[in-house]
CHARMM internal coordinates of N, CA and C (Angstrom, degrees):
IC EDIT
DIST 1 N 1 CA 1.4436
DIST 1 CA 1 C 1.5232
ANGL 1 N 1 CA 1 C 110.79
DIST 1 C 2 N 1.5747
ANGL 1 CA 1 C 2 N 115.52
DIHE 1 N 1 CA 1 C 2 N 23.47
DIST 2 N 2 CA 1.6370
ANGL 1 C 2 N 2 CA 98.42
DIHE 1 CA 1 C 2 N 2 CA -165.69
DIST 2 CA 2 C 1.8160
ANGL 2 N 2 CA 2 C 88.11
DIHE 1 C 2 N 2 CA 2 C -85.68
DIST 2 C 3 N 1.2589
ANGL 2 CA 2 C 3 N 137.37
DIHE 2 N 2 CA 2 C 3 N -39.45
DIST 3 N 3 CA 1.3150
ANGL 2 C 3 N 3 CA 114.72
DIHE 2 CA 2 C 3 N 3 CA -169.62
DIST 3 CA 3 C 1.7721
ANGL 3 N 3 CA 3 C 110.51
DIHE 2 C 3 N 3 CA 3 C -70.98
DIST 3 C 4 N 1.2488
ANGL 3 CA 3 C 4 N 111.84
DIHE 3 N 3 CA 3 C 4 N 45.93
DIST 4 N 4 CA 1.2370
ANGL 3 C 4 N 4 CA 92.05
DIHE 3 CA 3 C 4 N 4 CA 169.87
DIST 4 CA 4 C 2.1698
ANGL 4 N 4 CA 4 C 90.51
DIHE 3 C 4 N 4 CA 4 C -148.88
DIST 4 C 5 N 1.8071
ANGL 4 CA 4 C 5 N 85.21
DIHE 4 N 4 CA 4 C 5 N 131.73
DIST 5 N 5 CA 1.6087
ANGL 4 C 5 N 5 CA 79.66
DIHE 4 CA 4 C 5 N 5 CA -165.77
DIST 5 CA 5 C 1.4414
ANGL 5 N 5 CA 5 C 103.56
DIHE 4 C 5 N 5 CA 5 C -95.88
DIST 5 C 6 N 1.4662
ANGL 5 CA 5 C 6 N 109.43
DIHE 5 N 5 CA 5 C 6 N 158.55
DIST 6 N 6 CA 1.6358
ANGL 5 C 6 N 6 CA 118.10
DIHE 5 CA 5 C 6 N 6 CA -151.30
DIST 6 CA 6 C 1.4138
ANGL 6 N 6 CA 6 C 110.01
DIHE 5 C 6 N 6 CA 6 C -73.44
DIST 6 C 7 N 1.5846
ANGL 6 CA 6 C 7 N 120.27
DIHE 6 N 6 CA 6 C 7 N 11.64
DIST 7 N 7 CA 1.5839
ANGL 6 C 7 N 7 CA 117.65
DIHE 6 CA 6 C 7 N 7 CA -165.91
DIST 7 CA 7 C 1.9426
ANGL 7 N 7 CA 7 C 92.22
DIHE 6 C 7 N 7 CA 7 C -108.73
DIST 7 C 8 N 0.9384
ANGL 7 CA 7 C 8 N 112.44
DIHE 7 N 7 CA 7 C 8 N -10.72
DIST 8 N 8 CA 1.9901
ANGL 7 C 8 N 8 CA 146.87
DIHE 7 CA 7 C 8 N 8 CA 158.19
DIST 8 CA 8 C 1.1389
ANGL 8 N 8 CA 8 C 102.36
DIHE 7 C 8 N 8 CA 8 C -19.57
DIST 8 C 9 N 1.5905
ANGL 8 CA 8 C 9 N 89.30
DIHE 8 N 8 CA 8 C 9 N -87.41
DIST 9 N 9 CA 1.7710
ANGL 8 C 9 N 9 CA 132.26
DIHE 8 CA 8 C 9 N 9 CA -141.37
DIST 9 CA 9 C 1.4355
ANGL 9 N 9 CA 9 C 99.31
DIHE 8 C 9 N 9 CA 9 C -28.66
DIST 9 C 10 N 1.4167
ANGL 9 CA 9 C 10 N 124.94
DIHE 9 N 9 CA 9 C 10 N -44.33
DIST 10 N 10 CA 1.5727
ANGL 9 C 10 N 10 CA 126.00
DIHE 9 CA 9 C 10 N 10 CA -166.72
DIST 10 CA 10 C 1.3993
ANGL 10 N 10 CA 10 C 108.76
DIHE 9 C 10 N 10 CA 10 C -83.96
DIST 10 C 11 N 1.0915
ANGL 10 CA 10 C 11 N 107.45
DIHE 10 N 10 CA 10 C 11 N -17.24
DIST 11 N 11 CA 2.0052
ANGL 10 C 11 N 11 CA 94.34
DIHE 10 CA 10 C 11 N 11 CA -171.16
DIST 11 CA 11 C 1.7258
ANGL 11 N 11 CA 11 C 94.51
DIHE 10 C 11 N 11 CA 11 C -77.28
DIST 11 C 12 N 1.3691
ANGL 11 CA 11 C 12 N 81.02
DIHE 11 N 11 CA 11 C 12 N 156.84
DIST 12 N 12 CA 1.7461
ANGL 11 C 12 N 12 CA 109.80
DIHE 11 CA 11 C 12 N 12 CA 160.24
DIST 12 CA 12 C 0.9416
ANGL 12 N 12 CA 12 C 125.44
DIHE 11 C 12 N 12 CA 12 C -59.16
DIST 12 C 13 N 1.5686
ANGL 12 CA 12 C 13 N 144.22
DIHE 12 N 12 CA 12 C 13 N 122.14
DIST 13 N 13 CA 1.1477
ANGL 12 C 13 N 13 CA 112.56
DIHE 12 CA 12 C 13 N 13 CA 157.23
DIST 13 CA 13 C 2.0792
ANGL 13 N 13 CA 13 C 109.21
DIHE 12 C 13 N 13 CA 13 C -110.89
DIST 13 C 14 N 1.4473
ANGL 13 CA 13 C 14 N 120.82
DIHE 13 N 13 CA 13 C 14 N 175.44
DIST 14 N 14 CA 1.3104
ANGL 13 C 14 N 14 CA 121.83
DIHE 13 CA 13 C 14 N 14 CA 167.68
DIST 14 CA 14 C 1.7618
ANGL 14 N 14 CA 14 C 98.31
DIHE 13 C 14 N 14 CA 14 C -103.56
DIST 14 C 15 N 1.3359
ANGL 14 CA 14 C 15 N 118.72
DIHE 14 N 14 CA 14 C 15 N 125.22
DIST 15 N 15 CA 1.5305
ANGL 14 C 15 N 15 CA 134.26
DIHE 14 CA 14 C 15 N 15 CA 175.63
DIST 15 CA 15 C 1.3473
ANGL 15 N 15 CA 15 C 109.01
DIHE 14 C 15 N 15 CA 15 C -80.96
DIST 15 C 16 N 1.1689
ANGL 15 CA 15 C 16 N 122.84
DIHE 15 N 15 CA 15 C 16 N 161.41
DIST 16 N 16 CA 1.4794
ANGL 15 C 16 N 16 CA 117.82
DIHE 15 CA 15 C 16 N 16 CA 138.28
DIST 16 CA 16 C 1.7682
ANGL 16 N 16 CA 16 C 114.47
DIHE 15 C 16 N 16 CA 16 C -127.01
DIST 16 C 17 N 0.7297
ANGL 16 CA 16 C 17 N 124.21
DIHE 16 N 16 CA 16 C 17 N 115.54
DIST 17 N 17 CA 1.5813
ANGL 16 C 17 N 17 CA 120.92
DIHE 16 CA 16 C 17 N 17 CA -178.77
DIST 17 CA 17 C 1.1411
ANGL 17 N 17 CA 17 C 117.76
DIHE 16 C 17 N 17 CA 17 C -69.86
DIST 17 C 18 N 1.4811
ANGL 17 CA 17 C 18 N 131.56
DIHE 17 N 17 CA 17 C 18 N -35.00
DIST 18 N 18 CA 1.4164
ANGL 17 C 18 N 18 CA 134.18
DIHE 17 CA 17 C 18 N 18 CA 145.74
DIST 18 CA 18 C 1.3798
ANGL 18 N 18 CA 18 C 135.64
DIHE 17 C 18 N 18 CA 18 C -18.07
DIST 18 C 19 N 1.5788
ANGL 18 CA 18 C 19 N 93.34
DIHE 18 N 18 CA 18 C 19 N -55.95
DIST 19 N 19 CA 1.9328
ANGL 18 C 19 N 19 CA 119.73
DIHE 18 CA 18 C 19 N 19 CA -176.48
DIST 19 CA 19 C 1.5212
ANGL 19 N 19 CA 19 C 97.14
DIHE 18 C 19 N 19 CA 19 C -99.97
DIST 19 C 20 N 1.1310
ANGL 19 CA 19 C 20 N 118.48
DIHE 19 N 19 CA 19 C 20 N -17.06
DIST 20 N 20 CA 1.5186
ANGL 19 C 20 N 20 CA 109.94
DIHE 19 CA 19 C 20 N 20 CA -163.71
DIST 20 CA 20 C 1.9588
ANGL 20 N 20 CA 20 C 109.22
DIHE 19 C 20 N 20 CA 20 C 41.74
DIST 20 C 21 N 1.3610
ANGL 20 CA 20 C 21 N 100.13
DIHE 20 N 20 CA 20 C 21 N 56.76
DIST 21 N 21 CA 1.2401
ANGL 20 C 21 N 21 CA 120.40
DIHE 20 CA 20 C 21 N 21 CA 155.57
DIST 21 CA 21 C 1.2497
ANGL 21 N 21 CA 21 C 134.94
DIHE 20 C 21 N 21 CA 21 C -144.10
DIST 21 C 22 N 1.3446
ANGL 21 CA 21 C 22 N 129.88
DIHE 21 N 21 CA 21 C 22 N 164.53
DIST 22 N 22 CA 1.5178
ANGL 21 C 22 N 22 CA 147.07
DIHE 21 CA 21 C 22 N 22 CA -142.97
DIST 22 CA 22 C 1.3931
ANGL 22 N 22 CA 22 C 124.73
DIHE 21 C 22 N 22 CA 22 C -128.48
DIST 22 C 23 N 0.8647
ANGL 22 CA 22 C 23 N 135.73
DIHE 22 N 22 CA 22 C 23 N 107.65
DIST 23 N 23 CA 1.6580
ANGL 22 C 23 N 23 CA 109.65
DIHE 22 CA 22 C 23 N 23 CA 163.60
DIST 23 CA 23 C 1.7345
ANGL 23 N 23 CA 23 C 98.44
DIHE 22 C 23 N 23 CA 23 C -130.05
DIST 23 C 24 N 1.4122
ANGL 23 CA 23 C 24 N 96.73
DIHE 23 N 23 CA 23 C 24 N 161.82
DIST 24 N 24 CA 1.6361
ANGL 23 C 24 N 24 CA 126.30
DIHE 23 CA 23 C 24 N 24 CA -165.19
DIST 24 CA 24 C 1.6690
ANGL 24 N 24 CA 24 C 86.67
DIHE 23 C 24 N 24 CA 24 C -65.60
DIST 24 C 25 N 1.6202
ANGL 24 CA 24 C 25 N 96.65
DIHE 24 N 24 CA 24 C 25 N 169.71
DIST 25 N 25 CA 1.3797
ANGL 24 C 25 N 25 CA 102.46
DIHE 24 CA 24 C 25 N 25 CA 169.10
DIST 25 CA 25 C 1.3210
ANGL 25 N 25 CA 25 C 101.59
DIHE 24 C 25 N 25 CA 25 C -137.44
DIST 25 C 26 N 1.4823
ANGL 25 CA 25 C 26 N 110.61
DIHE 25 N 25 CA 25 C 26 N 124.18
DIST 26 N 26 CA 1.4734
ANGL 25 C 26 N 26 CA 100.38
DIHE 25 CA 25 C 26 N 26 CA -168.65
DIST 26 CA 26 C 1.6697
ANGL 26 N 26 CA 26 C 97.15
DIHE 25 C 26 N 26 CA 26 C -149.77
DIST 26 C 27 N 1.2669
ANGL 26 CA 26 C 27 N 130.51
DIHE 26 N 26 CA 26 C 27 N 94.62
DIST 27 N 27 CA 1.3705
ANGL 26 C 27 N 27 CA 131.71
DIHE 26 CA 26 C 27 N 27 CA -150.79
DIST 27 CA 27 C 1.5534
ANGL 27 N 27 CA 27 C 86.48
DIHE 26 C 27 N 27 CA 27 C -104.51
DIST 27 C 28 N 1.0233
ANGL 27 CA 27 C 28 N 144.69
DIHE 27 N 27 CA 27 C 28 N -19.41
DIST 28 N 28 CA 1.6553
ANGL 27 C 28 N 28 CA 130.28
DIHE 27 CA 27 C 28 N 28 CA 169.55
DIST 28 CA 28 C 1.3166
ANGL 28 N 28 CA 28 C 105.26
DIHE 27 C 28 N 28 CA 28 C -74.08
DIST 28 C 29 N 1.4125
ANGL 28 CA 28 C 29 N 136.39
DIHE 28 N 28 CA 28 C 29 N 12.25
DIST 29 N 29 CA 1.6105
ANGL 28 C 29 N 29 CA 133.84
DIHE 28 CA 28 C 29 N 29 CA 173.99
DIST 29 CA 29 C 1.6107
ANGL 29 N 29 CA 29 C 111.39
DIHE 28 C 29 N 29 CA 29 C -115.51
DIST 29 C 30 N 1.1408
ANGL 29 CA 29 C 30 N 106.86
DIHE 29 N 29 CA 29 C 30 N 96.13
DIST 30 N 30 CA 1.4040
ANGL 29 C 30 N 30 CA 97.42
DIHE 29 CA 29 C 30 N 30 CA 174.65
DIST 30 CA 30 C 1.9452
ANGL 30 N 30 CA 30 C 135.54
DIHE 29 C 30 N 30 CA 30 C -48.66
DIST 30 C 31 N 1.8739
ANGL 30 CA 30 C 31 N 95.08
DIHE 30 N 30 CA 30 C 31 N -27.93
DIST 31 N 31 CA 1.2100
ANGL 30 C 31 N 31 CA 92.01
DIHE 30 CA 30 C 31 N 31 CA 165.54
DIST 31 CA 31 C 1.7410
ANGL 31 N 31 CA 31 C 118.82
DIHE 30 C 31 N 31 CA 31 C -77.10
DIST 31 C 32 N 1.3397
ANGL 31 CA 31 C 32 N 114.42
DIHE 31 N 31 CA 31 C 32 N -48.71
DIST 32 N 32 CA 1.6913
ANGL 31 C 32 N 32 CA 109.77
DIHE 31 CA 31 C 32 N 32 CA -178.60
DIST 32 CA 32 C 1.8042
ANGL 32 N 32 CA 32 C 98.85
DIHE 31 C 32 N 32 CA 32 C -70.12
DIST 32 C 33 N 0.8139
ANGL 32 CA 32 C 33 N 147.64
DIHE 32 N 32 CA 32 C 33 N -3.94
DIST 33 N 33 CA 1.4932
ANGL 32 C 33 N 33 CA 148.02
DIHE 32 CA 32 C 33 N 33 CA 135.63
DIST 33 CA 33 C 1.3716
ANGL 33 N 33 CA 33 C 101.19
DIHE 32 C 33 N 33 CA 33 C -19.29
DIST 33 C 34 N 1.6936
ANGL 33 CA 33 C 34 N 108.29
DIHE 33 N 33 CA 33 C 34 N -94.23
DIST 34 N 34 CA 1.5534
ANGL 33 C 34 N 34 CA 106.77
DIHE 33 CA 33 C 34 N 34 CA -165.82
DIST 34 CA 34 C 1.4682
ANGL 34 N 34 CA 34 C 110.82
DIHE 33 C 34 N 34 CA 34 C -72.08
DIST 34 C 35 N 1.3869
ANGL 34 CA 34 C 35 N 113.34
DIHE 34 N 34 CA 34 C 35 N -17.27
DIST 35 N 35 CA 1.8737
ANGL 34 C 35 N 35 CA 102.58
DIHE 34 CA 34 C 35 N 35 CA 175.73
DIST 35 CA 35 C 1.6883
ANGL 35 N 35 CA 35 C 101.42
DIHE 34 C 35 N 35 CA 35 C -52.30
DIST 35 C 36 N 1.9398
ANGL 35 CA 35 C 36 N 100.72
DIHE 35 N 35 CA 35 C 36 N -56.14
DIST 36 N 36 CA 1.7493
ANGL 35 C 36 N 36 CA 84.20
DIHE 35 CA 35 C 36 N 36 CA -178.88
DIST 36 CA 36 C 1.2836
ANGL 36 N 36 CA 36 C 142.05
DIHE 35 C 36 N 36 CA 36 C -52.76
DIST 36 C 37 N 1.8286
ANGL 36 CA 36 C 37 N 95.06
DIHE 36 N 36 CA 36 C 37 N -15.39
DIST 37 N 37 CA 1.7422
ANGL 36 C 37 N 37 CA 99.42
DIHE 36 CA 36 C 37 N 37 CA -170.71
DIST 37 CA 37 C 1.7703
ANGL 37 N 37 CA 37 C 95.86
DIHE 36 C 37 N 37 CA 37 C -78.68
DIST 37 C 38 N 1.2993
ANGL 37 CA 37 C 38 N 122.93
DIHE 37 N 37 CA 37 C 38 N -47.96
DIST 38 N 38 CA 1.5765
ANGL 37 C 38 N 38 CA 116.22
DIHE 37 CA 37 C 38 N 38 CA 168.50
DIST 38 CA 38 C 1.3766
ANGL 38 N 38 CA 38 C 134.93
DIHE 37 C 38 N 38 CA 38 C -66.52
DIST 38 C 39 N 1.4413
ANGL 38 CA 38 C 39 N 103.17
DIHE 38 N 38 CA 38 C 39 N 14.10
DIST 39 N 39 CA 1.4719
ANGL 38 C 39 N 39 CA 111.41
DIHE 38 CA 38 C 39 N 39 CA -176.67
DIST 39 CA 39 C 1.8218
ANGL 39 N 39 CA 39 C 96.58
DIHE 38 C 39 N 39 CA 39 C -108.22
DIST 39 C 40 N 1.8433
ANGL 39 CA 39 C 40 N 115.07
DIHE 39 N 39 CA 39 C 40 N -22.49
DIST 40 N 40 CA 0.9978
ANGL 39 C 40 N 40 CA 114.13
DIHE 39 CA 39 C 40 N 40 CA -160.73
DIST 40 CA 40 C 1.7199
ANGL 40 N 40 CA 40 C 103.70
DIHE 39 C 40 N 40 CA 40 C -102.00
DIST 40 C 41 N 2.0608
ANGL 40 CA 40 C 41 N 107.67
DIHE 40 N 40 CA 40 C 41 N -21.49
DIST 41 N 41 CA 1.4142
ANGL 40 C 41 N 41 CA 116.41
DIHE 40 CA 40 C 41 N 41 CA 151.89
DIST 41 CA 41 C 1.4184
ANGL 41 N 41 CA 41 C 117.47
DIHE 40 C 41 N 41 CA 41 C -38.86
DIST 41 C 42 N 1.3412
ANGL 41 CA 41 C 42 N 100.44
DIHE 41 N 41 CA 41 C 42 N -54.57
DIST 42 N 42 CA 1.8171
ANGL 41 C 42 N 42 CA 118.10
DIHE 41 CA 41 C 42 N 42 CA -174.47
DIST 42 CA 42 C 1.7200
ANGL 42 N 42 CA 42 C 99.57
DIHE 41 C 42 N 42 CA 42 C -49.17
DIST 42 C 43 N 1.0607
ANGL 42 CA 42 C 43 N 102.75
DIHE 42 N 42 CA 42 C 43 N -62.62
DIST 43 N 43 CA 1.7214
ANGL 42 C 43 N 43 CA 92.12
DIHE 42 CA 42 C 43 N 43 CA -149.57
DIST 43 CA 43 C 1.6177
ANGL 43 N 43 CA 43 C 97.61
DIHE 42 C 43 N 43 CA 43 C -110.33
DIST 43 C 44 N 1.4309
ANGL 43 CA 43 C 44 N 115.88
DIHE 43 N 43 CA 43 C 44 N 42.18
DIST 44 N 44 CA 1.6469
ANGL 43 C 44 N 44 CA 120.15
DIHE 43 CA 43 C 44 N 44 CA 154.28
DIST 44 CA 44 C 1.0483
ANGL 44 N 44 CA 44 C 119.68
DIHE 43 C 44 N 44 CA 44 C -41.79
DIST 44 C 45 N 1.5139
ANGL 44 CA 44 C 45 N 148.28
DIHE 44 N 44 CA 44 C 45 N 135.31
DIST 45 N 45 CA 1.3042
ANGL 44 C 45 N 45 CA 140.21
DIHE 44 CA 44 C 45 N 45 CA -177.19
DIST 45 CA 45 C 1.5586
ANGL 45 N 45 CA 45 C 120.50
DIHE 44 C 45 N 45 CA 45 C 61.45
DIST 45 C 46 N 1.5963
ANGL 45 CA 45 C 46 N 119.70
DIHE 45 N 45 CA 45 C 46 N 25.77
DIST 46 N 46 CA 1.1736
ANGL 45 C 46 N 46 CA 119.14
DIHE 45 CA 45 C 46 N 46 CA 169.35
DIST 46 CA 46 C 1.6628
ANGL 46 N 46 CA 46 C 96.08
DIHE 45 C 46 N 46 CA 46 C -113.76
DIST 46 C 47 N 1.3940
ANGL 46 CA 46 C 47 N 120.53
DIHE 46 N 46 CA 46 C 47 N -168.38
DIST 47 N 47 CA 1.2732
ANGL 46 C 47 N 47 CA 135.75
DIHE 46 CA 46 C 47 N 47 CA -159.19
DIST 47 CA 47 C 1.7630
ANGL 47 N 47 CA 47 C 97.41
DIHE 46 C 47 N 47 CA 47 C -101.99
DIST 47 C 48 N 1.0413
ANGL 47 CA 47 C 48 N 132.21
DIHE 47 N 47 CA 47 C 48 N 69.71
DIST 48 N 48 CA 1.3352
ANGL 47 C 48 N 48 CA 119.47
DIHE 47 CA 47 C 48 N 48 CA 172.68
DIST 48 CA 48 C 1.6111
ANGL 48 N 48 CA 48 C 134.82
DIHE 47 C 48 N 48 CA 48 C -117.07
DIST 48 C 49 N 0.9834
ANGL 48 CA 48 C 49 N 131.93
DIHE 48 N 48 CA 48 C 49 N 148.97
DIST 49 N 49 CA 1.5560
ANGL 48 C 49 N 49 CA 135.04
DIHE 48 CA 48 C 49 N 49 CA -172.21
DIST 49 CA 49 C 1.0841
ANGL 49 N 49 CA 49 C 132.61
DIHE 48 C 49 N 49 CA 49 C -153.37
DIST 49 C 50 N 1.6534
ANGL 49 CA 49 C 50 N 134.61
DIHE 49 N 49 CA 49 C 50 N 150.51
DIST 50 N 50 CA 1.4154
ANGL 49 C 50 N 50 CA 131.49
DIHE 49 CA 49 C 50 N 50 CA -151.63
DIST 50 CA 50 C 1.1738
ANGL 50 N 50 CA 50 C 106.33
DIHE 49 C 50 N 50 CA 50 C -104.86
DIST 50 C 51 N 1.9245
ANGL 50 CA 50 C 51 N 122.83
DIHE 50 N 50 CA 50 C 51 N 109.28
DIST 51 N 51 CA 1.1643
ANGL 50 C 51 N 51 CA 129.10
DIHE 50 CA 50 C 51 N 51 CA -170.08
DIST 51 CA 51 C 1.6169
ANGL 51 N 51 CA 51 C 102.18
DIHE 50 C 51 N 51 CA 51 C -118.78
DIST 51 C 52 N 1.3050
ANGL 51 CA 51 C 52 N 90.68
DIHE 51 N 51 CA 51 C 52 N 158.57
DIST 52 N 52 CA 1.9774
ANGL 51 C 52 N 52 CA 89.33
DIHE 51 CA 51 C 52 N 52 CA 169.55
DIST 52 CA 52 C 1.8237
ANGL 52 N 52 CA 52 C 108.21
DIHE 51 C 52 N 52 CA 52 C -71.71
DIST 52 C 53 N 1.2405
ANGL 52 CA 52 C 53 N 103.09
DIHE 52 N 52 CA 52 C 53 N 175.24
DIST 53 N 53 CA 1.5428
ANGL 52 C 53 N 53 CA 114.73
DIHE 52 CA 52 C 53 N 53 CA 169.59
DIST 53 CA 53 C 1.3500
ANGL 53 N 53 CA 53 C 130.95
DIHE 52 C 53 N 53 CA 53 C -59.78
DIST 53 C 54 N 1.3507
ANGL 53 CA 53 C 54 N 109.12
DIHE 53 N 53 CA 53 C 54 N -33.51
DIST 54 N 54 CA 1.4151
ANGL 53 C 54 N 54 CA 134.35
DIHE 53 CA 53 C 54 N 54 CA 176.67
DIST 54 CA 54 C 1.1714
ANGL 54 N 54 CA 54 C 137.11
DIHE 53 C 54 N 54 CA 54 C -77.07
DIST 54 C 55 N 2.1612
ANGL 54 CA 54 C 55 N 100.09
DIHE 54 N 54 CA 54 C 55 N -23.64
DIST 55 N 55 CA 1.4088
ANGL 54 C 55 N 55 CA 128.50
DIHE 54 CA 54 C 55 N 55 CA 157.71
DIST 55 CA 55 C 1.7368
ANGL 55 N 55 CA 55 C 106.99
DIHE 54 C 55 N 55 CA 55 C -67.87
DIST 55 C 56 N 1.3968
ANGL 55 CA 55 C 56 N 111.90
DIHE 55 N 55 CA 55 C 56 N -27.02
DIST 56 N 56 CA 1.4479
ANGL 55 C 56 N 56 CA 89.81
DIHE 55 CA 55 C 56 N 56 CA -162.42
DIST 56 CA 56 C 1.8758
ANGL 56 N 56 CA 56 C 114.54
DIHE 55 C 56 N 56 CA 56 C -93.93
DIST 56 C 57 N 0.9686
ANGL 56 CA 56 C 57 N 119.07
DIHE 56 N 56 CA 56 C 57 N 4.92
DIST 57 N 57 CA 1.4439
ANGL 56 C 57 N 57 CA 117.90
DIHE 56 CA 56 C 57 N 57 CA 165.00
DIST 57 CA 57 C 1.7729
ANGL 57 N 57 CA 57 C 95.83
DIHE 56 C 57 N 57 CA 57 C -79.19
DIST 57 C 58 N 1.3312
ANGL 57 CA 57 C 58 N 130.29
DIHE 57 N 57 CA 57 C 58 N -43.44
DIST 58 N 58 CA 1.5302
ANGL 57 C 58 N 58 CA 115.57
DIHE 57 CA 57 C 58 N 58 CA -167.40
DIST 58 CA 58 C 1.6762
ANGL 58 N 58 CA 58 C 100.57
DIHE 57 C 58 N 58 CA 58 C -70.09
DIST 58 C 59 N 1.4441
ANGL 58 CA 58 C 59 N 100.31
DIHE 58 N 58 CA 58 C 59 N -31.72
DIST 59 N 59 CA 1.7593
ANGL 58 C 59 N 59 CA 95.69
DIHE 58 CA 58 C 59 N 59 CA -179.95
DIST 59 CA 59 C 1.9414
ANGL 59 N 59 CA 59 C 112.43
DIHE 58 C 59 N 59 CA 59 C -50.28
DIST 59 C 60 N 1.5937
ANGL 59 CA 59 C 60 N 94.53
DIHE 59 N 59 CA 59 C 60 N -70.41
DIST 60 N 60 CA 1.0127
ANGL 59 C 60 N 60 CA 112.05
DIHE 59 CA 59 C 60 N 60 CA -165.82
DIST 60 CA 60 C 1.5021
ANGL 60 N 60 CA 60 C 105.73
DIHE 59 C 60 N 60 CA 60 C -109.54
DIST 60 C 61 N 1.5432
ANGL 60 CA 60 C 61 N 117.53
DIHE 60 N 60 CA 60 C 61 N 73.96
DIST 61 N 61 CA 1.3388
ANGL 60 C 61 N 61 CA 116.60
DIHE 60 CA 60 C 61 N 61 CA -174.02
DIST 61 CA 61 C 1.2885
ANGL 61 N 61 CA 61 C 110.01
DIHE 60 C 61 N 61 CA 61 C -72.50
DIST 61 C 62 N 1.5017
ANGL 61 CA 61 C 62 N 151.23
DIHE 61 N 61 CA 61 C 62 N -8.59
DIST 62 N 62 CA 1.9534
ANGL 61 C 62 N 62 CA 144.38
DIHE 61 CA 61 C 62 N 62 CA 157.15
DIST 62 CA 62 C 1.5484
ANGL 62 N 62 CA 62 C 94.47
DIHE 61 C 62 N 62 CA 62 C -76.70
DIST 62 C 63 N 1.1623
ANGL 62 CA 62 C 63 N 115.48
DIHE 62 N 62 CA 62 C 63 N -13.87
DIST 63 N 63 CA 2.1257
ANGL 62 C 63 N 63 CA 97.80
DIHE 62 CA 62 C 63 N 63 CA -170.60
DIST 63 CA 63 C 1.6076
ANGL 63 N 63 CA 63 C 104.85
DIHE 62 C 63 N 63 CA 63 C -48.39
DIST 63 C 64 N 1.4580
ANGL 63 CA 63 C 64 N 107.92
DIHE 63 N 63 CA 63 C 64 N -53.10
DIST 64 N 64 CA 1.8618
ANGL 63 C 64 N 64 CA 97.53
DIHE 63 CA 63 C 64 N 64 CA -179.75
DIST 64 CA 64 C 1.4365
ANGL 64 N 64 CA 64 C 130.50
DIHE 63 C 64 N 64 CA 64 C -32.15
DIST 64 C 65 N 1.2444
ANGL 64 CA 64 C 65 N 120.03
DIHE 64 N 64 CA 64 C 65 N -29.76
DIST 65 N 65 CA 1.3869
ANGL 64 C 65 N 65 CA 146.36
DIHE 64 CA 64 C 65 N 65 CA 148.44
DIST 65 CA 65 C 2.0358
ANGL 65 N 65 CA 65 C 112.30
DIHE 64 C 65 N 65 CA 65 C -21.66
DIST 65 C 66 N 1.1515
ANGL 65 CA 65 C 66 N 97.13
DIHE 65 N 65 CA 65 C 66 N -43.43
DIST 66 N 66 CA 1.7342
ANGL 65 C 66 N 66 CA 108.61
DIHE 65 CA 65 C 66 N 66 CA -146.93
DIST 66 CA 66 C 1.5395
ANGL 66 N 66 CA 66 C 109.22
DIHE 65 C 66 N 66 CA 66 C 169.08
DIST 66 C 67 N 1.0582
ANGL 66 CA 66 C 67 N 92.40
DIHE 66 N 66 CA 66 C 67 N 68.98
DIST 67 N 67 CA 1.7445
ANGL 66 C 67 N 67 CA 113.56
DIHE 66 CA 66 C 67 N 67 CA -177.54
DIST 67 CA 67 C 2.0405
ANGL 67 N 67 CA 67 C 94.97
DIHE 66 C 67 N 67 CA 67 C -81.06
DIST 67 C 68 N 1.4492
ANGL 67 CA 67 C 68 N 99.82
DIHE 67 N 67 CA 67 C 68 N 138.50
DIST 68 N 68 CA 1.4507
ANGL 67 C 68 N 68 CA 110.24
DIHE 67 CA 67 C 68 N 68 CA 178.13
DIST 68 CA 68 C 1.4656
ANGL 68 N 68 CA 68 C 90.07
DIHE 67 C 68 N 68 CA 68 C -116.27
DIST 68 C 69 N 1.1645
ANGL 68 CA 68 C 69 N 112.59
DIHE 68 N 68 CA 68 C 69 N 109.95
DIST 69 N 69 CA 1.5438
ANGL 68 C 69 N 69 CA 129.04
DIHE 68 CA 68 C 69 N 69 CA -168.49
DIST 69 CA 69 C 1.9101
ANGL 69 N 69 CA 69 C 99.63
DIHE 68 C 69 N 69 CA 69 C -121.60
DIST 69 C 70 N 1.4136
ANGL 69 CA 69 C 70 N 106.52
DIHE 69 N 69 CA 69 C 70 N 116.60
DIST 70 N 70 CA 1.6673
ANGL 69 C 70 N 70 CA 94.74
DIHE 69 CA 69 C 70 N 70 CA 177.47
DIST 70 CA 70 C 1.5097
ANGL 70 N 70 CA 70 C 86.39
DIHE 69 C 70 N 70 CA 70 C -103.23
END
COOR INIT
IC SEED 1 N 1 CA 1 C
IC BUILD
């Protein structure tokens, strides 16, 4: 869990288990708004779901390694 900093831990993120990628969820930002809506174009029909920050090191405990962060 060290790439993830402790002011984090509470946000949401949307996964994809497919891509083994992530993006933030941050609906008071109009720009990461539409990044998520094209991050969620991207990986239509893959396996994905809205976990906290803190879930995703137990998900993907090597991601710290090479985090795919949109």
């Amino acid at each position: 869990m060290s790439f993830i900093n402790n002011n984090m831990e509470n946000n949401r993120v949307r996964i994809c288990f497919d891509c083994r990628e992530f993006h933030r969820i941050n609906v008071s930002d109009y720009k990461t708004k539409e990044s998520l809506q094209r991050f969620e174009k991207k990986h239509r029909g893959h396996r994905t779901q809205v976990v906290d920050m803190k879930e995703l090191a137990e998900i993907f405990p090597d991601m710290h390694q090479s985090p795919k962060i949109w």
